[in-house]
Backbone as JSON, one array per atom type, in Angstrom:
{
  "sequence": "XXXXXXXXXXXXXXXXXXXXXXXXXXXXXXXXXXXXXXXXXXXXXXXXXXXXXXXXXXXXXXXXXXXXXXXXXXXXXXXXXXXXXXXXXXXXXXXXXXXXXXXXXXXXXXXXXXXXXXXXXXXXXXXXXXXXXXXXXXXXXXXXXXXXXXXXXXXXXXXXXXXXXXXXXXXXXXXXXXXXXXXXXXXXXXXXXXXXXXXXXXXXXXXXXXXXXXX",
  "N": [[-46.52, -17.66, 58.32], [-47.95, -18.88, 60.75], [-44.98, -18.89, 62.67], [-44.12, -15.63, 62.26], [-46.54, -14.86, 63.44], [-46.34, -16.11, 65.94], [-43.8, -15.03, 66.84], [-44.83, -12.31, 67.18], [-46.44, -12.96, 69.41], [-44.07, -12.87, 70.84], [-42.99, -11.03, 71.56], [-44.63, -9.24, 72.27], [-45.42, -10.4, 74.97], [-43.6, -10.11, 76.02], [-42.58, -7.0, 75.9], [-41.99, -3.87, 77.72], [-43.78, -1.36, 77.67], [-46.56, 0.03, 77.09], [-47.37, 1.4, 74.65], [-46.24, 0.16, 72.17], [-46.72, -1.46, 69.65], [-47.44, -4.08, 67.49], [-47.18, -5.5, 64.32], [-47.47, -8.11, 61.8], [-46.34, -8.91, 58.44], [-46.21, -10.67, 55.73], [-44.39, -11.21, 52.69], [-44.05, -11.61, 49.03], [-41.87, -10.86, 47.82], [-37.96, -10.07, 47.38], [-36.45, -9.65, 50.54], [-34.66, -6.76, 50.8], [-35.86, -5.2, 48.99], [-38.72, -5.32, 49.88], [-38.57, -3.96, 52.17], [-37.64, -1.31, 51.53], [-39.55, -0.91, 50.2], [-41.8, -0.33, 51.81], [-40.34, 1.53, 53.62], [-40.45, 3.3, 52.42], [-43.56, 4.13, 51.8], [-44.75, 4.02, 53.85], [-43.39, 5.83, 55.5], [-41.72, 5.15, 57.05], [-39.63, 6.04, 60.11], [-37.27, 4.6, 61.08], [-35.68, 1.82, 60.68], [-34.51, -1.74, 61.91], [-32.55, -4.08, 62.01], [-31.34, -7.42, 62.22], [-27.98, -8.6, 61.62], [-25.78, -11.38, 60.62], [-22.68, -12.46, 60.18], [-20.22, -12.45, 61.87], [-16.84, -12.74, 60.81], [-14.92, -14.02, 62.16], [-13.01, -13.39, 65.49], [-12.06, -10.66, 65.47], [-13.55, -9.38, 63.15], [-16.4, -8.38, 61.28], [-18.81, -8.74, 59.02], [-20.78, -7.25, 56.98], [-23.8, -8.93, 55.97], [-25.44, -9.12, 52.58], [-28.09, -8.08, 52.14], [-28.28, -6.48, 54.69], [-26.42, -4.4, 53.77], [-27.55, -3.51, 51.22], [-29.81, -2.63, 52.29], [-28.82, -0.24, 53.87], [-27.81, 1.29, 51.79], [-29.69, 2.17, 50.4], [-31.58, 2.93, 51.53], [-34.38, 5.37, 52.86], [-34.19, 6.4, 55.09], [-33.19, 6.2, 58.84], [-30.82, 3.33, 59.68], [-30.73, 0.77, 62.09], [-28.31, -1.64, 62.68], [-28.11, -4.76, 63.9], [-25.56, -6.74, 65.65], [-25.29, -10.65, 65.32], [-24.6, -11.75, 67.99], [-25.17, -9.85, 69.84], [-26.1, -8.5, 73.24], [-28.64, -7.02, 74.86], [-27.9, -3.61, 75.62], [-28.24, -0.38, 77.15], [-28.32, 2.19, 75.31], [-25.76, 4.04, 76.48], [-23.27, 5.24, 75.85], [-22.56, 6.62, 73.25], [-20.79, 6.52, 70.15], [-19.62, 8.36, 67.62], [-17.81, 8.79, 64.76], [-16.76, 11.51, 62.36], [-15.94, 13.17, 59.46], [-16.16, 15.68, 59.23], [-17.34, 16.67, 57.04], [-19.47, 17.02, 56.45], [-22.58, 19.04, 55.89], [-24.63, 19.18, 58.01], [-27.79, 18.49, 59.66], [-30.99, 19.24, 61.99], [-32.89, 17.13, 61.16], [-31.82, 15.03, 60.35], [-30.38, 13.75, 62.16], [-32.2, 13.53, 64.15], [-32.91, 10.95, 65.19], [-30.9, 9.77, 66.45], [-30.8, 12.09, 68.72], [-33.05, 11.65, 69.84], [-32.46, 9.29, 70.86], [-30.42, 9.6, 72.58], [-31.27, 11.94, 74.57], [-33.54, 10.15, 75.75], [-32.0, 8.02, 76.77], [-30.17, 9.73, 78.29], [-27.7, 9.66, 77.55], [-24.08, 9.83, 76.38], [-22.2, 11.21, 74.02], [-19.64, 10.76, 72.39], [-17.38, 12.21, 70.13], [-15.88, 11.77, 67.16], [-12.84, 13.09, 65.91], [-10.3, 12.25, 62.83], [-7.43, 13.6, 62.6], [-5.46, 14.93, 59.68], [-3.42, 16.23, 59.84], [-3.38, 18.55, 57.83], [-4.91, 21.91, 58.1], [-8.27, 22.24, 58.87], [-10.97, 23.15, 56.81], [-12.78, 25.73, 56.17], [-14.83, 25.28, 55.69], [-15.13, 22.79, 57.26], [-14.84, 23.56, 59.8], [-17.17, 25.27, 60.46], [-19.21, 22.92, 60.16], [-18.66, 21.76, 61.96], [-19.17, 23.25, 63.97], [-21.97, 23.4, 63.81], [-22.61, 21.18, 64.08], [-21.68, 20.63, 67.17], [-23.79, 22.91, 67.89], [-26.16, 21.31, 67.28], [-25.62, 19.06, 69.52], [-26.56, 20.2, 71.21], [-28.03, 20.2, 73.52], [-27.2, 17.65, 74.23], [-25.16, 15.59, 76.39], [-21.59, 15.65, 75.18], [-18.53, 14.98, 73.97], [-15.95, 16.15, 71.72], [-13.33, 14.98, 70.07], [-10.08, 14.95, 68.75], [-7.94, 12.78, 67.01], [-4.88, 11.19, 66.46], [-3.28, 11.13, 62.96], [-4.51, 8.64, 60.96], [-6.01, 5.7, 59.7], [-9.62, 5.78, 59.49], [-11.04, 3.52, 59.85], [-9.23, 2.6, 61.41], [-9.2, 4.23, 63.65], [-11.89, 3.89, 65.13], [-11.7, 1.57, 65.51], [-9.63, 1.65, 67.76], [-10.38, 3.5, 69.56], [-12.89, 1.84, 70.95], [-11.21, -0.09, 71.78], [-10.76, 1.63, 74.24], [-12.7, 2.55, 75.47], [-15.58, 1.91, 76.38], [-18.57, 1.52, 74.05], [-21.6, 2.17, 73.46], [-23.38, 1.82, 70.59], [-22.66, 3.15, 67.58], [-22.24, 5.26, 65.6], [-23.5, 6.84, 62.54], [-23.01, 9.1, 59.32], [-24.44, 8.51, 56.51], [-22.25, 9.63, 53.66], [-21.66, 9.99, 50.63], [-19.85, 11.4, 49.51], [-17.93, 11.48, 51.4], [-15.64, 9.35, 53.72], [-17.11, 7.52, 54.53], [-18.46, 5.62, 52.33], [-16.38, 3.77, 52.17], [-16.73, 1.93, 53.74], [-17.91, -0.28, 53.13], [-16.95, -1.94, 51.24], [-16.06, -4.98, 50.08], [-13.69, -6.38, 50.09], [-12.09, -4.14, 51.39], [-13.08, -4.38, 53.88], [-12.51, -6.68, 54.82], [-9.91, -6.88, 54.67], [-8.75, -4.92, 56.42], [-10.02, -5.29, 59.06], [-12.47, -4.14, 59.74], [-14.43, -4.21, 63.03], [-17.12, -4.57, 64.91], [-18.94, -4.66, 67.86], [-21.28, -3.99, 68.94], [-24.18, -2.35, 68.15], [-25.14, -0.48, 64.43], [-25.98, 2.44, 63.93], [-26.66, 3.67, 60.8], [-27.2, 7.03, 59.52], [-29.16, 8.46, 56.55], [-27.87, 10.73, 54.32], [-28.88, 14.16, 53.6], [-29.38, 16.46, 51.34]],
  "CA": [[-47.4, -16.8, 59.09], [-47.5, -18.76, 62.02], [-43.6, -17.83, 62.64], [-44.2, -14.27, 62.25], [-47.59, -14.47, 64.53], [-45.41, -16.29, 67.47], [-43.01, -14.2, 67.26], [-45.13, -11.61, 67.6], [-46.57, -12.78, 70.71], [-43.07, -13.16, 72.25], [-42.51, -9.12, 71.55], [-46.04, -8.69, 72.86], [-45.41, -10.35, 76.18], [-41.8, -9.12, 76.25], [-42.5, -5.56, 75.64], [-42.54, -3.41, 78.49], [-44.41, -0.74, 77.27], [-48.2, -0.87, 76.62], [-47.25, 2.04, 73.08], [-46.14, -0.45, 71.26], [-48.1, -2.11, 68.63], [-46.82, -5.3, 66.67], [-48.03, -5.63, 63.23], [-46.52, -8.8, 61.08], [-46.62, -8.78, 57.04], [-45.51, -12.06, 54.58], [-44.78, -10.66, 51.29], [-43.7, -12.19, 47.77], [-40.62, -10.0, 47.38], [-36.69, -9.74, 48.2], [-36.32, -8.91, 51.44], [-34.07, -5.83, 50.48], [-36.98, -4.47, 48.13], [-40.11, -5.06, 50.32], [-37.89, -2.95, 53.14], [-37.22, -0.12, 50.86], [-41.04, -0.25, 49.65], [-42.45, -0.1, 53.0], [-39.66, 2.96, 54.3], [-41.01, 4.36, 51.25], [-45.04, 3.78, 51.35], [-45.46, 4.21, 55.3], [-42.58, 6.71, 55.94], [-40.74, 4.9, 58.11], [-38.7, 6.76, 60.96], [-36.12, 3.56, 61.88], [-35.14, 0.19, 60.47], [-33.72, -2.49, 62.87], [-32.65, -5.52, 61.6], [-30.22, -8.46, 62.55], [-26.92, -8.71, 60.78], [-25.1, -12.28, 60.89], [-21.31, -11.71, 59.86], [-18.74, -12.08, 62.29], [-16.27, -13.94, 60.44], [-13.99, -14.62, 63.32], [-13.39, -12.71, 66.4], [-11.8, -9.5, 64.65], [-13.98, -8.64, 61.69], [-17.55, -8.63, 60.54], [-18.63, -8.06, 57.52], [-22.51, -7.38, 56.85], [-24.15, -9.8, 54.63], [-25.88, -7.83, 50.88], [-29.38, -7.47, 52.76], [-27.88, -4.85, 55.1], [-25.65, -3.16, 52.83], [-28.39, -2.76, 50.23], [-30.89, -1.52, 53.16], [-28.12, 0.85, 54.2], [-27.07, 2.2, 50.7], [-30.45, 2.21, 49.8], [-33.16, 3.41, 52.13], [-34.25, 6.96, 52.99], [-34.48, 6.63, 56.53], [-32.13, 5.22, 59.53], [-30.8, 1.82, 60.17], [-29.94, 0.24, 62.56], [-27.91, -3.14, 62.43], [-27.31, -5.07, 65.17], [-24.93, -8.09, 65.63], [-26.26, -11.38, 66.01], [-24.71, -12.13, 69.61], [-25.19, -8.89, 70.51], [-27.12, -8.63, 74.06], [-29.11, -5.61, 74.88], [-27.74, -2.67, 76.9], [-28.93, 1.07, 76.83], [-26.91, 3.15, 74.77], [-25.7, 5.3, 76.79], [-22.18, 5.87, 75.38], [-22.59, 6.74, 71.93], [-19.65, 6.71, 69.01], [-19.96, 9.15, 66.5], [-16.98, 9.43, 64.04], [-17.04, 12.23, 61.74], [-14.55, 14.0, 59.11], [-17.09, 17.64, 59.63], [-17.26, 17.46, 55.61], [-21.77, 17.23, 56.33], [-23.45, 19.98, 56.85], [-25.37, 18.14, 59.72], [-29.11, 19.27, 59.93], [-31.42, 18.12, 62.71], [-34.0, 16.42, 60.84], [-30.77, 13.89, 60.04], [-29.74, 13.34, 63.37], [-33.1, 13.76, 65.28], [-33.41, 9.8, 65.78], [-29.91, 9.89, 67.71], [-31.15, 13.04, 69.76], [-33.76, 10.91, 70.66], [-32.1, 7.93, 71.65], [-29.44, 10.37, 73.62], [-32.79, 12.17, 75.61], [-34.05, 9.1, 76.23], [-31.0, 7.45, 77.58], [-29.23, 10.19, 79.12], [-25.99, 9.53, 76.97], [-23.04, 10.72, 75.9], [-21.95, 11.29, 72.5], [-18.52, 11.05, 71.33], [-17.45, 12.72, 68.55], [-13.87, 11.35, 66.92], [-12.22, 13.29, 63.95], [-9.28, 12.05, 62.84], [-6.43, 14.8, 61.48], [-4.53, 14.66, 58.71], [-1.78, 17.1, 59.06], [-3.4, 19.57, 57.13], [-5.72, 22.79, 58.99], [-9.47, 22.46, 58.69], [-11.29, 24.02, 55.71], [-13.17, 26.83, 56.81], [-16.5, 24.5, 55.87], [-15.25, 21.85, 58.55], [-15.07, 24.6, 61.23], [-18.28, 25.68, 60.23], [-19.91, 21.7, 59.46], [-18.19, 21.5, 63.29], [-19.28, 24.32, 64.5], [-23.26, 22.87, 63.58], [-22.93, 19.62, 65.12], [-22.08, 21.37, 68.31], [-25.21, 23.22, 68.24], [-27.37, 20.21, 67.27], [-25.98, 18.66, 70.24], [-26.34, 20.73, 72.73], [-28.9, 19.39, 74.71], [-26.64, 16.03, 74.5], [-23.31, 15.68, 76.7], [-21.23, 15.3, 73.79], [-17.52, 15.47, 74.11], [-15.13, 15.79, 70.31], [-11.77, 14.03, 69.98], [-9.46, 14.87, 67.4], [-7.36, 11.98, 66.87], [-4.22, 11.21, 65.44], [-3.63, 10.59, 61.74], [-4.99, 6.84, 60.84], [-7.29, 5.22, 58.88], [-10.83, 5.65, 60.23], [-11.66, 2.4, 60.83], [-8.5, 1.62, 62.82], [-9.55, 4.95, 64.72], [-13.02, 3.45, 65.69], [-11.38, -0.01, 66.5], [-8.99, 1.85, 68.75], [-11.22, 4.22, 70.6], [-13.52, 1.11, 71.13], [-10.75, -0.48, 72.93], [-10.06, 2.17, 75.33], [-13.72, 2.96, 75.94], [-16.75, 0.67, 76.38], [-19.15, 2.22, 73.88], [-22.81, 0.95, 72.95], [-23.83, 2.52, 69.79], [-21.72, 3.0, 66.73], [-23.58, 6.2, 64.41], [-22.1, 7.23, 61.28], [-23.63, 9.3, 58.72], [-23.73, 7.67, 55.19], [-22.6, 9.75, 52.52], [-21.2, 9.09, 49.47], [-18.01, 11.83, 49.33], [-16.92, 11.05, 52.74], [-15.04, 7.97, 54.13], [-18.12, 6.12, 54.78], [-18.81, 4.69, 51.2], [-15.29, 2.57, 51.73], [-16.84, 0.6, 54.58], [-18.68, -1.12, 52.83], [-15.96, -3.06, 50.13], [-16.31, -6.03, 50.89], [-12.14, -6.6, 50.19], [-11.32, -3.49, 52.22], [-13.28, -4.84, 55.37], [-11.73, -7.78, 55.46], [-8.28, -6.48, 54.88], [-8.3, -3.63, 57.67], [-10.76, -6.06, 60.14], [-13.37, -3.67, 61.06], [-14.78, -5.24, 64.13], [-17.77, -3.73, 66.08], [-19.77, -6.0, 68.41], [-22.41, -3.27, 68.94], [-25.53, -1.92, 67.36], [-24.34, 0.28, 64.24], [-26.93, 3.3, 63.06], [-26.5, 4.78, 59.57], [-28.05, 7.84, 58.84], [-28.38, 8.85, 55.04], [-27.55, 12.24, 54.13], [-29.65, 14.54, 53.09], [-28.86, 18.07, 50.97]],
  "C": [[-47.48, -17.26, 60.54], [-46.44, -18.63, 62.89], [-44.01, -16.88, 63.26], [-45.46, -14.06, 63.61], [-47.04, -14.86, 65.83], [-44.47, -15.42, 67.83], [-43.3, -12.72, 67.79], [-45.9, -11.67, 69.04], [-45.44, -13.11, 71.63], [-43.04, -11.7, 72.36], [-43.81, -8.99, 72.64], [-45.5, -8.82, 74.66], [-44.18, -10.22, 76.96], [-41.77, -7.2, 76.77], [-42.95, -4.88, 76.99], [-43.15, -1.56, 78.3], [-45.79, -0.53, 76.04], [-48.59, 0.74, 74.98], [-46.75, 1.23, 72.07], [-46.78, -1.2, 70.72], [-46.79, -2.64, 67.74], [-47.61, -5.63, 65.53], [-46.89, -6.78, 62.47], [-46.92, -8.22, 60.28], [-45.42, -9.58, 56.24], [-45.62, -11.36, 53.14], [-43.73, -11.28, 50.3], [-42.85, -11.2, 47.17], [-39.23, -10.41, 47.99], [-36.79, -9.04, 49.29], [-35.73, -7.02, 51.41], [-35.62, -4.44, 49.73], [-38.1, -4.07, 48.75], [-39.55, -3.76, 51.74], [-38.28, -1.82, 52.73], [-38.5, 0.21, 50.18], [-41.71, -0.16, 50.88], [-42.01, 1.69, 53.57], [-40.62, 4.07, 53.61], [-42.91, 5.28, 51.71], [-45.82, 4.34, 52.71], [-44.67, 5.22, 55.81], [-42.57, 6.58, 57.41], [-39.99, 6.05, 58.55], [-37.6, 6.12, 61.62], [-36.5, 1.98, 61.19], [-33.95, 0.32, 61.33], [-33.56, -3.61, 62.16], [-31.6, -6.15, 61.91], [-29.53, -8.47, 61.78], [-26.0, -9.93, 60.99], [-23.68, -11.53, 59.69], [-19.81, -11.98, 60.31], [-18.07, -14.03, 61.75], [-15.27, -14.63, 61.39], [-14.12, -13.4, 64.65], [-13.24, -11.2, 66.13], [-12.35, -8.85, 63.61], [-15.67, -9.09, 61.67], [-17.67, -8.02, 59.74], [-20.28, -8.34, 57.16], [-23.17, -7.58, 55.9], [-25.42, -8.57, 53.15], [-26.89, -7.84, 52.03], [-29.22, -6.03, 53.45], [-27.08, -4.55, 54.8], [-26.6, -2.61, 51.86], [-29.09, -1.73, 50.79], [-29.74, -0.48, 53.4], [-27.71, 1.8, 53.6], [-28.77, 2.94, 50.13], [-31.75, 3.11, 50.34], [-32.77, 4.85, 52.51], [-34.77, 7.17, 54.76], [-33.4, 5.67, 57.57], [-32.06, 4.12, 60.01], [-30.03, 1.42, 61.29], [-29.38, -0.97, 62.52], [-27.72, -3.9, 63.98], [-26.75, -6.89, 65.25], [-25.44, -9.03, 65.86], [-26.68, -11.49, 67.21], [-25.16, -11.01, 70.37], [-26.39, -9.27, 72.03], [-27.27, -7.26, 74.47], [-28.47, -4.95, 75.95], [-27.91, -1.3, 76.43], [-27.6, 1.69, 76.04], [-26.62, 4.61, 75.22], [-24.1, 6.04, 76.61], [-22.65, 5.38, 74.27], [-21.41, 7.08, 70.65], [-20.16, 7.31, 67.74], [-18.86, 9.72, 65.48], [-17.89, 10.33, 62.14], [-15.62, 13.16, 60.82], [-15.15, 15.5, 58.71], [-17.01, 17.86, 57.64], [-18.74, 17.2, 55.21], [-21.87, 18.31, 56.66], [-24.38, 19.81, 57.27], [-26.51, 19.2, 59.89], [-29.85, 18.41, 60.86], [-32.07, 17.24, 62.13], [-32.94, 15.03, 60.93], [-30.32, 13.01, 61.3], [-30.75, 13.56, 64.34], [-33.51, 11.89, 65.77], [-32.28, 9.6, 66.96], [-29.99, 10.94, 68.83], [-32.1, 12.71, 70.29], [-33.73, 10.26, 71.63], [-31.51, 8.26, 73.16], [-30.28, 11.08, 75.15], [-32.9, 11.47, 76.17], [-33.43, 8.37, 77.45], [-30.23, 7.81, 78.5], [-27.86, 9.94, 78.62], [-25.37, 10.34, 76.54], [-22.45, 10.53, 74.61], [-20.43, 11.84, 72.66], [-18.16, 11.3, 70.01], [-15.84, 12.29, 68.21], [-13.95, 12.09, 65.44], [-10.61, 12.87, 63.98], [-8.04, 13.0, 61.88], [-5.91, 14.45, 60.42], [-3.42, 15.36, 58.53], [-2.24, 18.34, 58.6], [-4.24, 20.57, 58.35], [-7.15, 22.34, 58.21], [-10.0, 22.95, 57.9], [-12.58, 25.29, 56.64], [-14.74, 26.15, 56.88], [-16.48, 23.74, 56.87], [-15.26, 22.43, 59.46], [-16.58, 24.8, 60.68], [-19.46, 24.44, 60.45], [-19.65, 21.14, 61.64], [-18.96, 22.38, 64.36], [-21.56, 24.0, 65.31], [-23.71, 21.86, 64.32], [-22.95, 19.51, 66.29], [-23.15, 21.58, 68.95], [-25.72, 22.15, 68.14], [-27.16, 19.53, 68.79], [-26.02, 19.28, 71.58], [-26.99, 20.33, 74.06], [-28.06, 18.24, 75.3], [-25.28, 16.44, 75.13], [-22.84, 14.66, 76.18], [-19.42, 15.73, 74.29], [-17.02, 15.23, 72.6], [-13.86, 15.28, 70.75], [-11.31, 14.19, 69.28], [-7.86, 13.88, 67.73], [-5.79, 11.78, 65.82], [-4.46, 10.6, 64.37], [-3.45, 9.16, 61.37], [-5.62, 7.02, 60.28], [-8.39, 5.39, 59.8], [-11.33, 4.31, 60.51], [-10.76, 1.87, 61.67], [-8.87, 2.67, 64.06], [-10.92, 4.16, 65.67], [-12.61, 2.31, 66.15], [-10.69, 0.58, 67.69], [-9.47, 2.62, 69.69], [-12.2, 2.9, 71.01], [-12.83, 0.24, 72.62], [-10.35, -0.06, 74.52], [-11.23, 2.64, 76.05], [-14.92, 2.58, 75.79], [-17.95, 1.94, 75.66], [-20.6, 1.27, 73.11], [-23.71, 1.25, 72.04], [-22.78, 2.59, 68.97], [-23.1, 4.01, 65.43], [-22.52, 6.76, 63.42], [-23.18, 8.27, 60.34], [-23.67, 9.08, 57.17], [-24.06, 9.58, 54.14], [-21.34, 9.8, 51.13], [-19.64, 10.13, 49.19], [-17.25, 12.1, 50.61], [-16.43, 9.26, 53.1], [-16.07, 7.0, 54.13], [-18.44, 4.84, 53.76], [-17.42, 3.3, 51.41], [-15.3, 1.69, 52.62], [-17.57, 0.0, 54.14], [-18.07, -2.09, 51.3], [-15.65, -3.81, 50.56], [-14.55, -6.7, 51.26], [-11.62, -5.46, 51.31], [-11.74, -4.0, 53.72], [-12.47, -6.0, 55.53], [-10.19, -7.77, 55.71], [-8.34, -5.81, 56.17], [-8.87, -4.28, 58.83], [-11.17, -4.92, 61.04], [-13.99, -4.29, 61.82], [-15.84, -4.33, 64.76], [-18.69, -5.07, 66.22], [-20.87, -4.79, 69.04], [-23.34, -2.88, 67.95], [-24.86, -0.68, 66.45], [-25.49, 1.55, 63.62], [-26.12, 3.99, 62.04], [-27.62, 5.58, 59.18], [-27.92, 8.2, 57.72], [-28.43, 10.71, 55.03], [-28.25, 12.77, 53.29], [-29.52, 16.26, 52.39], [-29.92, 18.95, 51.8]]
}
């Protein structure tokens, strides 16, 4: 408790804005659990939490706490690297294979951030050769609208694996955000095997938000 109470007066006299309110709470649970009963209980609008990981300079790999919170909770996370040091996110990475049908409520914490910041939202799909299903024009068509307010540019990329796409757009364009939307019959579920990350060496040294998907 005293921990948690210092630390809360470093936020306190850190924080430059006199809306924020710092509340600790010590509780006799798994971290993972008391998370996911709080999102629950107080209807949370954002988990943040630290992610240690990087196993060398090429790869991290995000220890069970935030994979559980990420598979698990009903509201968005963000992760952010240990070393990471703060900068506004005002380029935003947003890969997508348009097989959501993308509603705001899902994506209203990133239309926030984007407001807020004045950023730009990249959108990366990566092809496959084949034409579009008439739902991904349509699932495309949505995400558009949602961002309209936001200057948002799309990218359709050649055919690759999605995480070498996001390593390779990374390199060619300083981006400070990393948003994905988790759901379970798109690509996303296979970043999180703990053998495939380490094989393919996803690498992001930015802050990563997962939103969960919602019918």
């Amino acid at each position: 408790m005293q921990q948690l109470e210092a630390l809360k007066q470093r936020l306190q006299e850190e924080s430059e804005s006199p809306e924020h309110i710092f509340m600790t709470r010590a509780a006799f649970n798994t971290l993972t659990d008391e998370i996911l009963l709080m999102t629950k209980n107080e209807k949370t609008d954002l988990v943040i939490m630290g992610t240690q990981g990087a196993t060398n300079t090429r790869e991290i790999l995000f220890g069970t706490n935030t994979t559980q919170v990420i598979n698990k909770t009903v509201c968005p996370v963000i992760a952010v690297p240990s070393e990471f040091k703060y900068k506004a996110p005002k380029a935003i990475l947003f890969p997508t294979d348009y097989e959501i049908d993308y509603k705001k409520e899902q994506l209203q914490q990133l239309l926030n951030l984007s407001k807020k910041h004045g950023s730009n939202v990249d959108v990366i799909h990566v092809t496959t050769g084949y034409d579009p299903s008439d739902d991904q024009i349509g699932n495309k068509q949505k995400l558009n609208h949602l961002l309209a307010q936001t200057d948002h540019t799309f990218h359709d990329l050649p055919d690759q694996g999605i995480i070498g796409a996001i390593n390779q757009f990374q390199t060619e364009k300083v981006m400070n955000l990393l948003v994905m939307v988790r759901n379970k019959h798109t690509f996303f579920e296979r970043l999180f095997v703990e053998p495939v990350i380490k094989k393919i060496g996803f690498h992001i040294n930015i802050p990563f938000m997962v939103v969960p998907y919602s019918n």
